[in-house]
N, C-alpha and C positions, 0 to 999 in steps of 0.2 A: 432554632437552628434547622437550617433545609439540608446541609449537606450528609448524603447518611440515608435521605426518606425517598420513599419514592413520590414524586412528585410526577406530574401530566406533561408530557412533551409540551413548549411553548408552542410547538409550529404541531402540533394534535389537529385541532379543530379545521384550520385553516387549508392542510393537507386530506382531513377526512370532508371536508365540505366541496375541495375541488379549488377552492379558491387563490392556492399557492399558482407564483406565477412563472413558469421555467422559460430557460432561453428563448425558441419559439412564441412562448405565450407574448412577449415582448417587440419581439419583432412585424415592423410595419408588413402592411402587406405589398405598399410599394418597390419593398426590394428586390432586386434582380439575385437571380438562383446560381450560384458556383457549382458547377461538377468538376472534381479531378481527371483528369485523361491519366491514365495509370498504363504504365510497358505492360508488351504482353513477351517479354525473354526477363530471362533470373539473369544473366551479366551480358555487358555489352556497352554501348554508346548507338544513342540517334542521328542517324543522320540525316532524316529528313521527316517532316510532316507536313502533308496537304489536308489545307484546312478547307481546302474553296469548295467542295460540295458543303460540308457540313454550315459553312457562313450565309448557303442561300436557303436554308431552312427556315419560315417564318419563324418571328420572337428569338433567335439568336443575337444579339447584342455585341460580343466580340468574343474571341476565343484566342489566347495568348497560351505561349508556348515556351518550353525552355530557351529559346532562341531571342525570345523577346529581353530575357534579363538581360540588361547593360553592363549593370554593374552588381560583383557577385560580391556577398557578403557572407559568407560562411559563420554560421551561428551553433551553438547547442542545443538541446533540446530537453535536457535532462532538468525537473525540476529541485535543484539543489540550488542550496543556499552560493549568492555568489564572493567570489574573497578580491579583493586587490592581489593577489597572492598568484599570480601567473601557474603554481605547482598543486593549488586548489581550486583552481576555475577544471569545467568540464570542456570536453573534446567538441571541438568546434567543427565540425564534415559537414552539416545538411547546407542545403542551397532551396527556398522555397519553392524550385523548381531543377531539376540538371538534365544533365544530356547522357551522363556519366549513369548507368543504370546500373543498382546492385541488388534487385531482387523482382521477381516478375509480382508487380504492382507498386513499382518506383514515382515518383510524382513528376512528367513529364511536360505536361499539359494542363490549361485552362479552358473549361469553357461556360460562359457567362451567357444568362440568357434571362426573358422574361418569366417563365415560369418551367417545373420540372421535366414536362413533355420534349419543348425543344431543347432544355440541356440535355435529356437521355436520346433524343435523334440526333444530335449534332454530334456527340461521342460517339457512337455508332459509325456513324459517315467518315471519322476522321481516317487518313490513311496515313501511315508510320512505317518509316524504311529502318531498318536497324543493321547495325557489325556486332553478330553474336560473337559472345564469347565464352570457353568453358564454363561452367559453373558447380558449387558443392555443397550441398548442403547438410552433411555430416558433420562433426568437429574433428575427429579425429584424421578425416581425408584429409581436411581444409588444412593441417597441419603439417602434412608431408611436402617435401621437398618439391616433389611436380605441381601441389594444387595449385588452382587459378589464385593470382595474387588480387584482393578485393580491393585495399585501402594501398595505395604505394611506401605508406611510413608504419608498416607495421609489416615485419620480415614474418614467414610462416602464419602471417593470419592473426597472430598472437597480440590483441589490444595489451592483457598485462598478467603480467605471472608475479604472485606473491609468492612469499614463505614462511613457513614461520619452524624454526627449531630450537628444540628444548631437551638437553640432557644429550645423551648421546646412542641412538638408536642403534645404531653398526652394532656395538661392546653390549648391548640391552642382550640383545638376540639371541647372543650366545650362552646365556644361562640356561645351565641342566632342566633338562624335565616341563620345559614351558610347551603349549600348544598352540600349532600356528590357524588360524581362524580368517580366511581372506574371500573377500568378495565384489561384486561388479554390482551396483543399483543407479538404476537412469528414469528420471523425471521426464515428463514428455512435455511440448509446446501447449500451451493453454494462454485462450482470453478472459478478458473481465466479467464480458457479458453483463455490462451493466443495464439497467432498463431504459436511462435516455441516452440515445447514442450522441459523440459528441459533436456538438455544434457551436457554433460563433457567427456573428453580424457585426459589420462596422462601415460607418461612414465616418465622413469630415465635417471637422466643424473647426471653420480659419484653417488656419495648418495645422492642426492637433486631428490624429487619427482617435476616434472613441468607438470603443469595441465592449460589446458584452459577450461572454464566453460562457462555458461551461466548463468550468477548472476549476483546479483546488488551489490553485496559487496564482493567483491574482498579479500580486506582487513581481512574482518573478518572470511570469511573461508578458509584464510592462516590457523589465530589462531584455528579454530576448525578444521581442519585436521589433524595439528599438535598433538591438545591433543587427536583426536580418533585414532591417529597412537600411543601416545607417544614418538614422536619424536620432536628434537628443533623446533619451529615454522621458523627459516632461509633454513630450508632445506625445506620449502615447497614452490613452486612457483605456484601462479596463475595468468592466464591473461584472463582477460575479454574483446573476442571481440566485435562485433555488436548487439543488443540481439533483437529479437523477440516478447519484451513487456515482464512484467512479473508480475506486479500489486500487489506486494506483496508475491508472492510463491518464487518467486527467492528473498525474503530479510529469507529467510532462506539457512540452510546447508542441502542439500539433498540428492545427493550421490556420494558427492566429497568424502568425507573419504571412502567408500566402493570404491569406483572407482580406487585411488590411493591405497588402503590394497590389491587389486586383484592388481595390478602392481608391489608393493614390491614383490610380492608371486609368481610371475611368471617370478621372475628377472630384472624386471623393462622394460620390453615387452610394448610396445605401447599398449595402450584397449582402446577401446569406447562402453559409456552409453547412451544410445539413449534410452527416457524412452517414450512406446508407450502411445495414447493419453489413450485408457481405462484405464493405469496404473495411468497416474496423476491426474485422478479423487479421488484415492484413497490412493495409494501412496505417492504423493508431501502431497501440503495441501489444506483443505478448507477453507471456511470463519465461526466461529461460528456461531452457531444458538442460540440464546438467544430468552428466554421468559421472561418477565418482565410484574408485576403488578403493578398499579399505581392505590393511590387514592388520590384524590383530595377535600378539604372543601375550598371550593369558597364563598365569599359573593355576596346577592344580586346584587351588583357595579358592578361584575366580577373581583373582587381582588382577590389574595389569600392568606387562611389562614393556610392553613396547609399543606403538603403534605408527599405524603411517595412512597417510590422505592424501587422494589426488584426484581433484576435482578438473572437470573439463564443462565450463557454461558456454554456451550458444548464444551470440550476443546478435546471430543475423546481422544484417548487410551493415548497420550504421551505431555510434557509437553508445547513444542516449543517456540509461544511466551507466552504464557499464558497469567494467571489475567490480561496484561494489559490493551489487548482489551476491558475486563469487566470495568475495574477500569477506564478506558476513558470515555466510555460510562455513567458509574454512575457520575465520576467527572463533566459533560456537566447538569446534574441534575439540581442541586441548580444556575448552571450561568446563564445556557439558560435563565431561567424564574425565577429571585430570588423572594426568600421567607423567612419570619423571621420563619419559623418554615420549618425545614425540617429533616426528617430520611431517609439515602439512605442506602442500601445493596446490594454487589455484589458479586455476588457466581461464582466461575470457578470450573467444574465440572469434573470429567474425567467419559468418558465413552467409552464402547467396539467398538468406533467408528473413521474413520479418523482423525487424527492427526490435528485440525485446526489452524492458525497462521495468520500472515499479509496478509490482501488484502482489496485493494483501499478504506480508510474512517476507518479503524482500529478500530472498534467498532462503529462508529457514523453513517453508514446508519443501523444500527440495533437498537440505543439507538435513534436516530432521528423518524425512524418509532413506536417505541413507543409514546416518547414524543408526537410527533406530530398528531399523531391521537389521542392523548388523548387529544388532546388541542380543536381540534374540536369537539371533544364531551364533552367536558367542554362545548364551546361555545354555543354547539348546546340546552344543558340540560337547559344552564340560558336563553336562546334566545338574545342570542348575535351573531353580525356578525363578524362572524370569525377573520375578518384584524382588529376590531375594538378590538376587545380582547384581540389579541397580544399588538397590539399598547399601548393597557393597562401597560399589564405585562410584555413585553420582556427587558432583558437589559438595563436599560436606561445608557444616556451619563454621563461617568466617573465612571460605577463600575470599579472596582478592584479584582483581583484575586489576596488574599493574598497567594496563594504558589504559583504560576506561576509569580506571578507580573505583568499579560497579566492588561490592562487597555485601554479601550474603548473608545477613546479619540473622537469621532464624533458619528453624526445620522443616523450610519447607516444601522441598520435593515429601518426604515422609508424610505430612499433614495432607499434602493435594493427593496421596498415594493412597493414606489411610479413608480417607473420607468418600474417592471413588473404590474401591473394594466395597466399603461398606453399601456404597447405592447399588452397584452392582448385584454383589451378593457374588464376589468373585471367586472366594476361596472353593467354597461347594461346586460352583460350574468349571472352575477350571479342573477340579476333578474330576468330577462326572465327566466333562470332553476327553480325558487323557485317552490315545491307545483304540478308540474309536475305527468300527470297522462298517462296511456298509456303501448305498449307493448319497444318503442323505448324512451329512453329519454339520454338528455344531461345533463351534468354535469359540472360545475368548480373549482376547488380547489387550494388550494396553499401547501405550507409546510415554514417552516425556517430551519434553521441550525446554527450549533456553531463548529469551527473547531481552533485547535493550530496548532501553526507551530514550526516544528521540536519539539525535547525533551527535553531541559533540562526544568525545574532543576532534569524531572527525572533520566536522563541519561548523561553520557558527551557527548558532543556537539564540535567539535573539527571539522576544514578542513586547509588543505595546499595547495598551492598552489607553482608551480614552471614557474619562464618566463622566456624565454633564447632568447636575441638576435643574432640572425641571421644576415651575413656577407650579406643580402640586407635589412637589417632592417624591417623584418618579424620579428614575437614574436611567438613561441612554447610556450603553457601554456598547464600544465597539471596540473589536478586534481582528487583526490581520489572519489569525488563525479561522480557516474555516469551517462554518460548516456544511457537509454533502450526505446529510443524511442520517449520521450515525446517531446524533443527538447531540451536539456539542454544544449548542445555542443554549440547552436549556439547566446542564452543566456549569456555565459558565453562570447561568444567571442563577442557579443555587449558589456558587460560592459567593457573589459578588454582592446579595440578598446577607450572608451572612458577614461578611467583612464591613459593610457597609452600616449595617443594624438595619435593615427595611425589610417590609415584608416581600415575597418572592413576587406579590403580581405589581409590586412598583420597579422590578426591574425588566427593562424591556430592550433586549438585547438587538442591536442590527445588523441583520443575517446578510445582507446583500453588502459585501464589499464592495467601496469602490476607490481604486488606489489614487484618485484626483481627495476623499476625504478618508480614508480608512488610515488607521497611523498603519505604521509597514508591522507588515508580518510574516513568514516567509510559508504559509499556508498550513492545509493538513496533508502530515504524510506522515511517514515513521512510529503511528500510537504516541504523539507527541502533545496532541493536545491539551487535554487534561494536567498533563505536566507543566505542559511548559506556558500555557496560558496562565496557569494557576500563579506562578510567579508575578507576572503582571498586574495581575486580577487584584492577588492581596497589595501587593505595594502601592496599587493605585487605587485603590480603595481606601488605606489607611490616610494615603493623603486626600484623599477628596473626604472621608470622616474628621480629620485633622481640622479641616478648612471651617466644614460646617459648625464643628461645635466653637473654632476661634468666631465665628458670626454669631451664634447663639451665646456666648460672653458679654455682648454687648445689650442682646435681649434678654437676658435672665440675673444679670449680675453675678453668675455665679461665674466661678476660673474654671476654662476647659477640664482641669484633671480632675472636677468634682459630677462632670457631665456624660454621660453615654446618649448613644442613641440606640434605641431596641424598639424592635416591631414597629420602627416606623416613628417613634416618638423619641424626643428629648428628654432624657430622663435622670434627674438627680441620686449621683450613684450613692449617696449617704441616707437615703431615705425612701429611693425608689419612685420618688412620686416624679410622676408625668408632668413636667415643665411648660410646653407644647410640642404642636406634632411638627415634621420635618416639612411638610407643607405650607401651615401656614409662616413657617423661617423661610421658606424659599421664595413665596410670596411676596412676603416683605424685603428682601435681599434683593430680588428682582427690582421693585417700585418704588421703592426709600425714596424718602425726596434727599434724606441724609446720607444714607452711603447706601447707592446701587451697586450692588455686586455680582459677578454673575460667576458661581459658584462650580469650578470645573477643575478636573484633572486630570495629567495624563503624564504618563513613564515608559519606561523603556526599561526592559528585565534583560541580561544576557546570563543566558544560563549556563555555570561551567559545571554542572554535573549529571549524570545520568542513572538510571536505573534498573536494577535487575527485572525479570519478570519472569513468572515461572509458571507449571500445572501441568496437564496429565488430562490422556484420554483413555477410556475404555470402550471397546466394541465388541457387543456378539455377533455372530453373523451365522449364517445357516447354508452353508456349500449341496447345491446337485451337481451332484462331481458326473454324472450323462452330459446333464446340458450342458455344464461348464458355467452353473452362474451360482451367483452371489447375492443371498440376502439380507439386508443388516438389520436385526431385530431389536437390537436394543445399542444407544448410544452416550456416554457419560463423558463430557468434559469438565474439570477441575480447575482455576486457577485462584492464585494468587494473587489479586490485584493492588492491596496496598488498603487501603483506606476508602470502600464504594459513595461516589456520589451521589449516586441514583441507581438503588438495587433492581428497578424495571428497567431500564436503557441498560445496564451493564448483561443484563440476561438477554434482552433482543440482540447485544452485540455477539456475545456467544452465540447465540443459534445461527444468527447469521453468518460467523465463521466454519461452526461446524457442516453448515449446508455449503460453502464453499470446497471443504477440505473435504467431504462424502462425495462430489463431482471430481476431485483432483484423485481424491484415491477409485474411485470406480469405474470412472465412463467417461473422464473430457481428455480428448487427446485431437489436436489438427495435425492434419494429416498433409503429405503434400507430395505431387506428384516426378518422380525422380527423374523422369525423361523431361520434365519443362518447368518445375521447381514451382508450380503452382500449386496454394491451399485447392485442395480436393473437397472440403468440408467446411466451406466458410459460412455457414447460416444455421439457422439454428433448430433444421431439421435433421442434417445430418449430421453433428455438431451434438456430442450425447449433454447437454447440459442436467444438471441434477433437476430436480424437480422435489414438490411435495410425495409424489408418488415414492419415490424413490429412498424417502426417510422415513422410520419410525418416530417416538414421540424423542423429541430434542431434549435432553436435560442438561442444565448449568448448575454448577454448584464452586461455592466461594471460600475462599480463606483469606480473612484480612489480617494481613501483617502491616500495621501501615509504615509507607518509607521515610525514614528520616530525613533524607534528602530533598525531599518534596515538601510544595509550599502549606500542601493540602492531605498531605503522606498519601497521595494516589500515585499511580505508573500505569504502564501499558495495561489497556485490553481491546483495540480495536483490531489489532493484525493478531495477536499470538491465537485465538480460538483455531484462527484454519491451519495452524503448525502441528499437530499434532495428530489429527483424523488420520488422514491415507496411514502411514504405518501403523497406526491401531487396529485399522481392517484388517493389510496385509497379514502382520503378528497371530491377531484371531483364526484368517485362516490356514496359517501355517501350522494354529494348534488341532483345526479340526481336519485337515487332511495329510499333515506334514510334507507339504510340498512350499517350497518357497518361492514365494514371486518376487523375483528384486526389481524387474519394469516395470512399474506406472502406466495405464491404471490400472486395477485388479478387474480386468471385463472378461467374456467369455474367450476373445482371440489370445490374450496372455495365459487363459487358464487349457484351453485347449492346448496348446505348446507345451504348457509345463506339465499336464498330466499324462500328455501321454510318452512326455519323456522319462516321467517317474513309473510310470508300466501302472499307469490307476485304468487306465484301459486301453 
């Protein structure tokens, strides 16, 4: 059995030797270079651009302009599953070029050239008349009755306001002797920062557009090329090689369709998109920013009695993924910490600002740093110890989510709680920090989290899977689901090793989709993979082992239900003895003169269930309350994963979340400037990104409940690590200086504000 071991990345060797090949690697060198002409106002419309100096610059080739689209096709962008269901499709606003500008770095302009010198002269040259118009980049301006209106079918700026109510708060309130506990926490604008920035190339071949990109979902930006061309979806080919990380910017459509419309227009001419780093700070997408107020009526006990949410997301100019990040966020409300009274509100805002969408935690390390700092200062108001509060109120074993159907079937927020104290050694330090006076003091904190895996029932949920035996009894298995990095390939090829009975180096997984031969998959997003592939994986495995042993019937005279196949051999399960190996059956099934067969399978899983995912962070950290910084000494994440398929890949996924959520909580914040709504901070010198410097040693630690829902009892872990860090910092240092920071991120400009408003000097 593989699944459980830790086994050697598939794509190890290949990536340590250099030899993996990424978009770029791929790309002829005869293709002609795309640069974006990007607005330089946050609202308005163009009215003119002269191209004629920049056209006589040598190696300019042609340079197209909003003006040039004939015909507009207004498409999505958002990489969600699609429905026939007109009321589950996404918001249809972009135009792979407009005139229509809502944020200053709008995509106005084309310029195509032979190599990157004359595309970066020819933007330069271009000259652009524009009709400015107010603009706002706050949520809560953009809301009022005078702001600038962005989108015309959204009154007040407002994409979409949920709600959810439970019990009846009014009548809650009014019970004797409760304590009111209210507060204001806001997340601030952050990119991916992934390490290959994204790119795409496509030429023609007949009337079929073929593009290789850098995306997690292959699949679905066939579908939206297709409709921003208006052309059949079968004429458009994508292949997705190697990816460079993408944490959610690549689960959107960015400038495949612009990429491929400059290709039709040139005659189907090879071109490449190579989008520089300062442009994907602003161009691609960000993470929202969300601010949320929470008040809390607590009893004496530390029970609760009432509570209320109102979240306000920043969804910048255009619609992407939208509400949902908000509506996750608000959803994690009432479950994290149920309550018989609750009112929750969730507002998705548009503003003059970067387009925000998917990345790592999809609203839950912005609705977690809420919650969660609000929960220790609950704790703090009634004088209660923190772990002891939660322990209170968190989850207990067997709620139920009646729309998800998710159900908590173990202890284990308690287990992820008890198991980080212990690494920590938290009982002793949170002592010793109590009541701390001084210019230097220490701190310790924790946080929790609530995380689903995969979408439905908001979404379909659907993966395929294809196995072909091979004439030495190796298995090709491919799948829609990607991989970008995390380890998913090699995941897939332990379960698939074990469902099958072969050994793990005859499964040989293929990592490059391409949706001309890949069956459909709707990619990687949501910590969905492991789950939802897994379904596939085994159904299609059992049939393609079904298949082989009905062919080894015919070679062994024995009946399939006296056969297995293990390690790779055919093996009579009454005796155990080795029949032959799966090799040489595939051999012969192949070349028979009597019955050639060629021995494959492939299914379609749609998934209707999903699953809880839980754990816990602990941070110390060490405050020079002079300088105003912050240094975090020691750091413990906890989760709950279900059933580990690979104990190394599941710990790189941890630290690599936790290294994302030590940047969200300490130093990443874009910044932008309010007189011209331009990123101030788009690169990645001014741009605090985390680093090795900036961490202690990373620790991961696990608890396996496996899920019964699951094909493999696994669930999430690739997004929930980075849910939980930023309010574990904060927490820690609100134990060692008792000052609270509820804005994001905890740097020396937040800390300078807040001390010297608490009189620390």
């Amino acid at each position: 059995m593989y699944v459980g071991k830790k086994v050697t990345r598939v794509d190890a060797h290949d990536k340590a030797m250099g030899r993996t090949r990424y978009t770029d690697d791929l790309c002829d060198k005869s293709a002609y270079i795309i640069r974006i002409l990007h607005s330089t106002i946050a609202n308005g419309r163009v009215i003119s651009i002269d191209t004629s100096e920049a056209e006589k610059i040598p190696g300019v080739v042609k340079i197209f302009t909003c003006f040039d689209l004939k015909e507009k096709h207004y498409f999505p962008t958002a990489g969600h599953p699609w429905s026939t269901d007109p009321s589950h499709q996404d918001v249809a606003d972009r135009l792979v070029m407009t005139d229509r500008v809502r944020f200053y770095g709008d995509d106005i302009g084309a310029v195509v050239a032979e190599d990157e010198v004359a595309a970066a002269q020819a933007l330069r040259a271009i000259k652009v008349e524009y009709e400015e118009y107010p603009f706002v980049l706050d949520v809560q301006d953009a809301m009022k009755e005078d702001a600038p209106q962005i989108h015309e079918n959204y009154p007040g700026n407002v994409l979409k306001h949920t709600t959810i109510r439970k019990g009846n708060y009014e009548e809650a309130i009014k019970e004797p002797g409760l304590i009111k506990v209210e507060g204001w926490y806001s997340t601030p604008t952050v990119q991916h920062c992934h390490i290959e920035n994204f790119i795409c190339f496509a030429e023609m071949e007949g009337d079929r557009i073929k593009m290789v990109s850098s995306t997690q979902i292959p699949h679905i930006v066939r579908r939206v090329v297709g409709q921003a061309l208006g052309i059949d979806w079968g004429r458009v080919q994508i292949i997705k090689p190697y990816i460079g990380g993408g944490f959610g910017n690549k689960q959107d459509v960015l400038y495949e369709p612009l990429c491929a419309w400059v290709c039709m227009n040139l005659g189907g001419h090879l071109v490449k998109l190579d989008v520089p780093r300062e442009e994907t700070f602003v161009a691609n997408r960000v993470r929202h920013a969300i601010c949320s107020h929470i008040v809390s009526w607590v009893r004496p006990d530390g029970t609760f009695a009432a509570r209320k949410l109102e979240a306000f997301s920043d969804q910048g100019a255009y619609a992407s993924h939208g509400h949902s990040i908000c509506a996750k966020g608000v959803g994690a409300f009432p479950q994290l910490y149920p309550c018989d009274n609750i009112e929750a509100d969730g507002y998705t805002v548009f503003t003059n600002k970067p387009a925000a969408g998917a990345m790592r935690g999809y609203g839950i390390p912005q609705a977690m740093w809420a919650v969660e700092c609000h929960t220790d200062d609950v704790a703090a108001r009634i004088g209660m110890d923190p772990i002891a509060f939660r322990r209170k109120n968190l989850m207990p074993v067997g709620f139920k989510d009646e729309f998800s159907k998710n159900e908590l079937y173990t202890d284990t927020f308690n287990q992820c709680m008890d198991k980080g104290m212990a690494a920590m050694d938290y009982e002793r330090k949170y002592k010793e920090y109590q009541n701390q006076t001084g210019d230097i003091r220490r701190g310790i904190g924790m946080s929790v989290f609530w995380y689903n895996t995969a979408v439905w029932p908001i979404s379909l949920e659907t993966s395929s899977c294809r196995m072909v035996l091979n004439q030495d009894g190796s298995l090709q298995v491919q799948l829609g689901e990607t991989e970008i990095g995390q380890g998913a390939d090699t995941a897939y090829s332990q379960m698939a090793a074990d469902v099958v009975g072969v050994r793990l180096d005859q499964v040989h997984v293929v990592s490059c989709q391409d949706t001309d031969v890949t069956p459909f998959g709707t990619g990687a997003y949501a910590s969905r993979q492991t789950y939802t592939a897994g379904f596939s994986i085994r159904q299609t495995g059992l049939l393609l082992k079904e298949r082989i042993l009905n062919y080894a019937h015919e070679l062994t005279r024995m009946p399939p239900y006296n056969l297995d196949i293990v390690e790779g051999n055919i093996v009579r399960v009454t005796d155990g003895r080795v029949l032959l190996s799966v090799g040489e059956l595939a051999t012969e099934a192949l070349y028979s003169v009597t019955h050639s067969q060629h021995i494959t399978a492939e299914s379609t899983a749609q998934i209707k269930s999903n699953a809880y995912s839980f754990g816990c962070c602990f941070a110390e950290v060490e405050v020079d309350i002079p300088m105003c910084k912050v240094k975090l000494l020691d750091i413990v994440n906890v989760h709950d994963v279900g059933t580990l398929i690979n104990p190394a890949l599941a710990e790189a996924q941890v630290h690599g979340g936790m290294s994302m959520g030590i940047g969200f909580g300490m130093s990443e914040k874009l910044l932008f400037d309010p007189k011209t709504g331009r990123a101030l901070n788009n690169n990645l010198l001014d741009y605090k990104l985390s680093t090795f410097m900036d961490h202690p040693r990373l620790r991961a630690y696990f608890v396996e409940n496996p899920e019964p829902t699951s094909a493999f009892g696994t669930k999430s872990l690739g997004e929930p690590p980075t849910c939980p860090v930023a309010p574990a910092i904060r927490n820690a240092v609100y134990q060692a200086t008792g000052v609270a920071v509820n804005d994001a991120p905890v740097n020396p400009h937040i800390l300078f504000k807040r001390f010297k408003e608490e009189g620390l000097f």
